[in-house]
C-alpha positions as a printed Julia matrix, in Angstrom:
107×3 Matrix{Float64}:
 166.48   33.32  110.89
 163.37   33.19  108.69
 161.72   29.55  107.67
 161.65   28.59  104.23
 159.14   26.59  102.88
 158.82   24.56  100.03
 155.8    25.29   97.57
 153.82   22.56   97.22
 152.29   22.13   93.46
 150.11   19.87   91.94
 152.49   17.25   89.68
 153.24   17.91   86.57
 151.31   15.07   85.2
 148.65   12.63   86.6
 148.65    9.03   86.47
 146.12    7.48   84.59
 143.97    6.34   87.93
 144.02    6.58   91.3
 147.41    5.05   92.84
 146.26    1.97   94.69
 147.9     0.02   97.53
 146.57   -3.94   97.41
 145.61   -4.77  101.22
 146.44   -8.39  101.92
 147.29   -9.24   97.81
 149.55  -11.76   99.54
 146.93  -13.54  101.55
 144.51  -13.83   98.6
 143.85  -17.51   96.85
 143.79  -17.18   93.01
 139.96  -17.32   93.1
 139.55  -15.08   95.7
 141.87  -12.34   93.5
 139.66  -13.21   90.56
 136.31  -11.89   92.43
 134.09   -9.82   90.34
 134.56   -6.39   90.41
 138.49   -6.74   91.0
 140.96   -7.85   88.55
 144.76   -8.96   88.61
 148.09   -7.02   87.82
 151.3    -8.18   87.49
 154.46   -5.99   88.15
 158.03   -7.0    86.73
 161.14   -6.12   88.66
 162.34   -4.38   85.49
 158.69   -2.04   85.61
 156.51   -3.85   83.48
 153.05   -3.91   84.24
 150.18   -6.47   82.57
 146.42   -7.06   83.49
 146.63  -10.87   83.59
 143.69  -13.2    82.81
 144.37  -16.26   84.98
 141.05  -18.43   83.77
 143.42  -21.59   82.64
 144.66  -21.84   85.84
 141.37  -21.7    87.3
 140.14  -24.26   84.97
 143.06  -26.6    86.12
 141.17  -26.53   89.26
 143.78  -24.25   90.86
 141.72  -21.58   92.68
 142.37  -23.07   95.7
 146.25  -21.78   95.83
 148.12  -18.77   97.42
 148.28  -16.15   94.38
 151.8   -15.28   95.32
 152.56  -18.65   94.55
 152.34  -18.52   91.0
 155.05  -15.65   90.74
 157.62  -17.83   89.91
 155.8   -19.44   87.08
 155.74  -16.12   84.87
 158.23  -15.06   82.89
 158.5   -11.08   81.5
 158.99  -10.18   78.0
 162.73   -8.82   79.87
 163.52  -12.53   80.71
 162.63  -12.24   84.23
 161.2   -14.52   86.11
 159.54  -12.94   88.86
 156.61  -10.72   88.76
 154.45   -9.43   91.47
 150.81  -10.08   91.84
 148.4    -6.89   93.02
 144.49   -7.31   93.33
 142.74   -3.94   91.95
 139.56   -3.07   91.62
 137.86   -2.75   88.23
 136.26   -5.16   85.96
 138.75   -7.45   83.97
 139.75   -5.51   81.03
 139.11   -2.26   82.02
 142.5    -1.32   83.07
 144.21    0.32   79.75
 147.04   -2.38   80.39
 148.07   -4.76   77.71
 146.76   -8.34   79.04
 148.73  -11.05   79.5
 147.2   -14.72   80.21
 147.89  -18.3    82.2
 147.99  -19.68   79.22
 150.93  -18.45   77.61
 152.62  -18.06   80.63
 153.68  -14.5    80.53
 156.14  -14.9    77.53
């Protein structure tokens, strides 16, 4: 019997940038995620994804806190109210996404 084997092919489209994995997002404090050089996502359940200035909670004196534990305080244009947190690199505002802030809370 003769092997088949599938053709690999380059996709059909490219992402925007280089598909990232956060190391340890979880184990980051706010400040720590808000490092220069690196910048914050969020991630909906439903797919939505934001850059997300978190400055007012940093100048609530909040840096000090587990990022993951402001998930529950966002809520997604969907009416979720759960997003993810990921740490990527890049300069705050560089990331093409639409930006989303502390302040308003993610409505």
């Amino acid at each position: 019997m003769t092997e088949q084997r599938a053709h690999s092919r380059e996709p059909a489209h490219a992402p925007p940038r280089p598909l990232f994995v956060p190391e340890g997002a979880d184990g980051f404090t706010l400040a720590q995620a808000m490092a220069p050089g690196q910048h914050i996502e969020t991630l909906c359940p439903c797919g939505e994804r934001a850059e997300f200035d978190a400055r007012a909670w940093m100048d609530r004196g909040l840096g000090f806190q587990a990022l993951q534990d402001f998930s529950g305080r966002l809520r997604c244009s969907c009416g979720g109210r759960q997003a993810w947190f990921e740490v990527w690199p890049g300069e705050p505002g560089t990331s093409g996404l639409k930006v989303r802030s502390a302040a308003e809370l993610y409505d």
